[in-house]
C-alpha positions in Angstrom: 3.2 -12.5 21.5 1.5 -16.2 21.5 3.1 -18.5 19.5 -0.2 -19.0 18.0 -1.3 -15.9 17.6 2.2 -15.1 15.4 1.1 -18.3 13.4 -2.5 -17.7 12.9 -1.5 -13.8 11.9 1.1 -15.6 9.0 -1.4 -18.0 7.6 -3.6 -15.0 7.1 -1.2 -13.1 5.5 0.2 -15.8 3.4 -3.8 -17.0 2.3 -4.6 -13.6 1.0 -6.5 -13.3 -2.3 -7.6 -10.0 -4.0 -11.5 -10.2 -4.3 -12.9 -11.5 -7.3 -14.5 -8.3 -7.6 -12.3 -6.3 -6.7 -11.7 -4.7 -10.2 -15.1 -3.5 -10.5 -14.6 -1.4 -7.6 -15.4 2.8 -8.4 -13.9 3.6 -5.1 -10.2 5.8 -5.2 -8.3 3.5 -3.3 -4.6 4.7 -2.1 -1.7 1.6 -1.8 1.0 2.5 -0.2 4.2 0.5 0.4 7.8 1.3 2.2 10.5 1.0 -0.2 12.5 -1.2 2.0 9.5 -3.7 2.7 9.8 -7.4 1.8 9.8 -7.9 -1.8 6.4 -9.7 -1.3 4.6 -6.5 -0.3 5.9 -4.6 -3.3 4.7 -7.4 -5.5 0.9 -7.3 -4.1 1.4 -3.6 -4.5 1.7 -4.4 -8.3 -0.8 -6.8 -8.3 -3.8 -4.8 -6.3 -2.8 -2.0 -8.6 -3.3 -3.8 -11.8 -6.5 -5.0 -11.0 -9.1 -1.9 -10.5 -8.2 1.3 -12.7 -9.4 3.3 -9.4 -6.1 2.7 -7.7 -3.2 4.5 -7.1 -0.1 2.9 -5.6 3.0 4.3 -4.5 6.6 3.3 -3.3 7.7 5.7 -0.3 11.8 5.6 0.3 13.9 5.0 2.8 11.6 3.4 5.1 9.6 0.1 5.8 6.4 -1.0 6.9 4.3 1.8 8.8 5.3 4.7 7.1 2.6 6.6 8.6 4.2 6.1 12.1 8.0 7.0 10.5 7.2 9.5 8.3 4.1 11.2 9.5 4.2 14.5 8.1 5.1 13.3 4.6 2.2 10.4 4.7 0.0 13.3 5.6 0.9 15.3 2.7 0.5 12.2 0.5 -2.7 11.6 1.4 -4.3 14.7 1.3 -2.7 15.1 -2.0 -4.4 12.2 -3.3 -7.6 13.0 -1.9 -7.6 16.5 -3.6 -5.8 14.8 -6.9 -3.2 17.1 -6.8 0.9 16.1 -7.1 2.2 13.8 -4.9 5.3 15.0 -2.5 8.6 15.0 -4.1 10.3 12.1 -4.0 7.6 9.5 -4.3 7.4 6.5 -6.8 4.5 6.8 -8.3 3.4 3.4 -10.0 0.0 4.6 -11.1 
């Protein structure tokens, strides 16, 4: 990858905000985040969580970033139980 590229992709991540109006969003949104992902994307878990009482967030184990692509049958079966609003796979941390 360009050296540029990587940097321009970090200051993006690093400059992120959560929308002023975020929290009066009436959309069910779905945050998902690896249990063994930087401490830094479990803390914005928390924080897009707290601010709209349409979300839902939850701590998958045992893996990292891009659960869908480790764990694809379980991601699956986490999403289309939170689509239906039925119980979550076994296992899951649910933090709201």
């Amino acid at each position: 990858m360009d050296m540029n590229l990587l940097i321009q992709i970090l200051e993006e991540n690093m400059s992120f905000r959560i929308p002023t109006d975020f929290s009066k969003s009436t959309s069910k949104i779905l945050i998902t985040v690896g249990e063994k992902e930087k401490k830094m994307m479990r803390k914005s878990l928390l924080d897009i969580v707290d601010n709209t009482i349409h979300c839902k967030g939850v701590i998958i184990p045992n893996v990292g970033h891009g659960v869908s692509l480790a764990q694809p049958e379980l991601f699956n079966k986490l999403v289309e139980a939170w689509i239906h609003d039925r119980e979550l796979p076994y296992g899951l941390t649910l933090v709201r």
